[in-house]
C-alpha positions in Angstrom: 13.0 16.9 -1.4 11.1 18.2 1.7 11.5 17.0 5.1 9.1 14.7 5.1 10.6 13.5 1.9 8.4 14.8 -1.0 9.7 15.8 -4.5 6.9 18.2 -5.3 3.4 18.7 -3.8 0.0 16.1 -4.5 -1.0 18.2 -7.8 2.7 18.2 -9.2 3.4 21.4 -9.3 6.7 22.4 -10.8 9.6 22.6 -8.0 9.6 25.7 -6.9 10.5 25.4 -2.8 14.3 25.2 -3.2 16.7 28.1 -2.7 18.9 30.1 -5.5 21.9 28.0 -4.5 19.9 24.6 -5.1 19.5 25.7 -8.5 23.0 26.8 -9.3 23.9 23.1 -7.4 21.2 21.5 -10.6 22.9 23.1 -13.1 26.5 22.6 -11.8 25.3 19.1 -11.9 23.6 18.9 -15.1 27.2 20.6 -17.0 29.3 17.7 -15.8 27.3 15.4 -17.9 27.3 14.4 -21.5 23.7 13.9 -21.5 21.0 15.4 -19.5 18.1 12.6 -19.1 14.0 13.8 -18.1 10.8 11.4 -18.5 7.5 13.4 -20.4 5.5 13.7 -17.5 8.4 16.0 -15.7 9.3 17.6 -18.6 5.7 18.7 -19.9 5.2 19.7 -15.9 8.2 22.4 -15.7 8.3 23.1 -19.6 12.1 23.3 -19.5 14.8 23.9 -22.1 17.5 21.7 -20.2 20.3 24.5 -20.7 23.3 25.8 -19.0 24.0 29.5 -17.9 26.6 31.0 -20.2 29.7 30.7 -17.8 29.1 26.8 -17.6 28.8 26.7 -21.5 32.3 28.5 -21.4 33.6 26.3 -18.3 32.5 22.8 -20.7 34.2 24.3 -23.7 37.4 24.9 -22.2 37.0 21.0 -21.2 36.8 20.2 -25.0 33.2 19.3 -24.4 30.2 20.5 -26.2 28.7 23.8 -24.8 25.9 21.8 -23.4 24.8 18.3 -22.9 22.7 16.3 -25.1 18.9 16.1 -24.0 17.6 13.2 -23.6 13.5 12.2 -23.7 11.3 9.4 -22.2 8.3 8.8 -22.7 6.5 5.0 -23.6 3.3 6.7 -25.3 5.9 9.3 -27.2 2.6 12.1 -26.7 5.4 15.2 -26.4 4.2 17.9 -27.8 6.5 19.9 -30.3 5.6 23.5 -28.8 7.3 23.0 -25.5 10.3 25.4 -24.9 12.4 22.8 -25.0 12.0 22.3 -28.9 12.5 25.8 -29.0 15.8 26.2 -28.0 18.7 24.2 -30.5 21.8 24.6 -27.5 22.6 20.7 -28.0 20.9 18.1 -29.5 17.8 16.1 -28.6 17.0 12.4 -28.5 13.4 11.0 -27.8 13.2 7.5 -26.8 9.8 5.6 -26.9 7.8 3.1 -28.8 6.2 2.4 -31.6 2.7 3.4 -29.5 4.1 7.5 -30.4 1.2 8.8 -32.1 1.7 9.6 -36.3 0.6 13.4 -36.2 3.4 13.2 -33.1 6.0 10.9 -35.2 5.2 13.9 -38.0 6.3 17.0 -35.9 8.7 15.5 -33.6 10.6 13.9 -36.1 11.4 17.3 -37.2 13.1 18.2 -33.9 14.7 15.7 -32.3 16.3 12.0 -33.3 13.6 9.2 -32.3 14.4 5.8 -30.9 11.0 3.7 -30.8 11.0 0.0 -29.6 8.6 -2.8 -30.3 7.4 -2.9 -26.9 5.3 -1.1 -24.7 8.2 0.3 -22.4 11.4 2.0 -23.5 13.9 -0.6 -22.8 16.2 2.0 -20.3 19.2 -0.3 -20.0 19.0 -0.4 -24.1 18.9 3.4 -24.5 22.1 3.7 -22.3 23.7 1.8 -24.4 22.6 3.4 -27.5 23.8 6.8 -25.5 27.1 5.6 -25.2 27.7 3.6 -28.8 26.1 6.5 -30.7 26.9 9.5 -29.2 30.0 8.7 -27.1 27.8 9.3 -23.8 29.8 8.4 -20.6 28.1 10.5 -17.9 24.1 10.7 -18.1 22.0 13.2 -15.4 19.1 11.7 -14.9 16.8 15.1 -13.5 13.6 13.2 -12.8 11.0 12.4 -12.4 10.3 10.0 -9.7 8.9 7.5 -11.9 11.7 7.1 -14.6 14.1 7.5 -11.2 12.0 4.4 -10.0 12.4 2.5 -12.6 16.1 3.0 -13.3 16.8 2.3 -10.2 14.7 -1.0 -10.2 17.1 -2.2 -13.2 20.2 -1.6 -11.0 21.1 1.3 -13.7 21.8 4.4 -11.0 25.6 5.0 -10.0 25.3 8.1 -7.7 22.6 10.1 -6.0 22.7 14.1 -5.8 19.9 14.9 -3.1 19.1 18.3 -1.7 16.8 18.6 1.6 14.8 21.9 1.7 13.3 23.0 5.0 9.9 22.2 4.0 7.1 19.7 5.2 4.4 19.0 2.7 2.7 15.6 4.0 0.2 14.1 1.8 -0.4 10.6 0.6 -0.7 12.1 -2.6 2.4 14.0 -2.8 5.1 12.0 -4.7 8.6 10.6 -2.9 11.8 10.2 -4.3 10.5 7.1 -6.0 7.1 7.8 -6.9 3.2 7.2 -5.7 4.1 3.5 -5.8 2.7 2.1 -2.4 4.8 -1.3 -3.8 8.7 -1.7 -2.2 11.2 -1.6 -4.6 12.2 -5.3 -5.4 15.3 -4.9 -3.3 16.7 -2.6 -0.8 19.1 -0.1 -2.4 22.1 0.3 -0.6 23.5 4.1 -0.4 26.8 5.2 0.6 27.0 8.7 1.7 30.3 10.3 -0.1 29.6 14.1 0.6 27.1 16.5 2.6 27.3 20.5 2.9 24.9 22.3 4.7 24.3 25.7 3.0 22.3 28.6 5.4 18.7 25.8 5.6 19.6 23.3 2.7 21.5 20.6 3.2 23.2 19.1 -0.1 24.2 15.2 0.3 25.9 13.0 -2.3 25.3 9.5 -2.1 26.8 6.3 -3.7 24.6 3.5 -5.1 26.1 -0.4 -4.1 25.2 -1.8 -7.3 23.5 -5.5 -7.0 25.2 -8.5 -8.0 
């Protein structure tokens, strides 16, 4: 995030403002999980295939794990359309959880692609597709890469366990700009407590690490 503590600028455009080394730091991230997580709207925003550079495919095989994580799709309406580069690409599985409000002509092509998960009601149940994660496809670690929304709401169900954060030397300002945790002008329903576990300052980036206190 910026300075001032926005995620990406008032007309969403993809994040672009971070250095080489914040990247390399996403993806270091994103191959120590078994499942790499992204709601629609950030997905369909930055159009990415949710891969690994080949070192880090080697670096999980050696590990005994698959050469990249599984990828993992939100979306409550389930309107993902089949010709982003993410269906493009077959590196690792993908898994699409939404409801039973996903479109037929989007049932039809996606269906094709990925494994679907819809619910009854009118919110993927996040806690329950965690769960499925872990029962169905041995899931331990999941890297949840945005955006703020899905973040927000995760976090509201007490279902974050750590917080990887990079600060960029940038100030947007903005009321329109997006936070951590959204456009929301509502506070969360509690106060998350963080504990900082690790911070490395890299030439203008600073990279923290923080612990989430879970709620009781």
């Amino acid at each position: 995030m910026t300075v001032d503590g926005k995620v990406t600028t008032r007309n969403f455009t993809p994040v672009d403002f971070t250095s080489r080394e914040d990247k390399l730091h996403l993806f270091r991230q994103r191959a120590l999980a078994d499942a790499v997580l992204i709601g629609h709207t950030s997905l369909k925003r930055d159009n990415v295939r949710l891969g690994l550079p080949l070192e880090l495919q080697k670096a999980r095989t050696k590990r005994g794990q698959a050469p990249a994580p599984i990828r993992v799709i939100v979306s409550d309406e389930g309107k993902i359309a089949s010709r982003l580069k993410i269906f493009q690409s077959d590196i690792s599985p993908i898994v699409i959880f939404s409801t039973k409000r996903m479109p037929r002509k989007y049932h039809r092509a996606l269906a094709k692609k990925a494994a679907l998960y819809l619910t009854d009601s009118d919110h993927v149940d996040l806690a329950g597709m965690l769960e499925t994660l872990r029962n169905e496809y041995n899931v331990r670690i999941v890297a949840c890469e945005g955006g703020p929304t899905l973040f927000r709401s995760l976090l509201e169900q007490n279902l974050v366990d750590q917080l990887n954060l990079t600060i960029a030397p940038y100030m947007f300002g903005g009321a329109n700009a997006p936070t951590l945790t959204g456009l929301s002008k509502d506070f969360l329903p509690a106060s998350v407590h963080c504990r900082l576990i690790d911070m490395r300052v890299i030439e203008e980036e600073c990279f923290l690490t923080y612990r989430i206190k879970h709620k009781r």
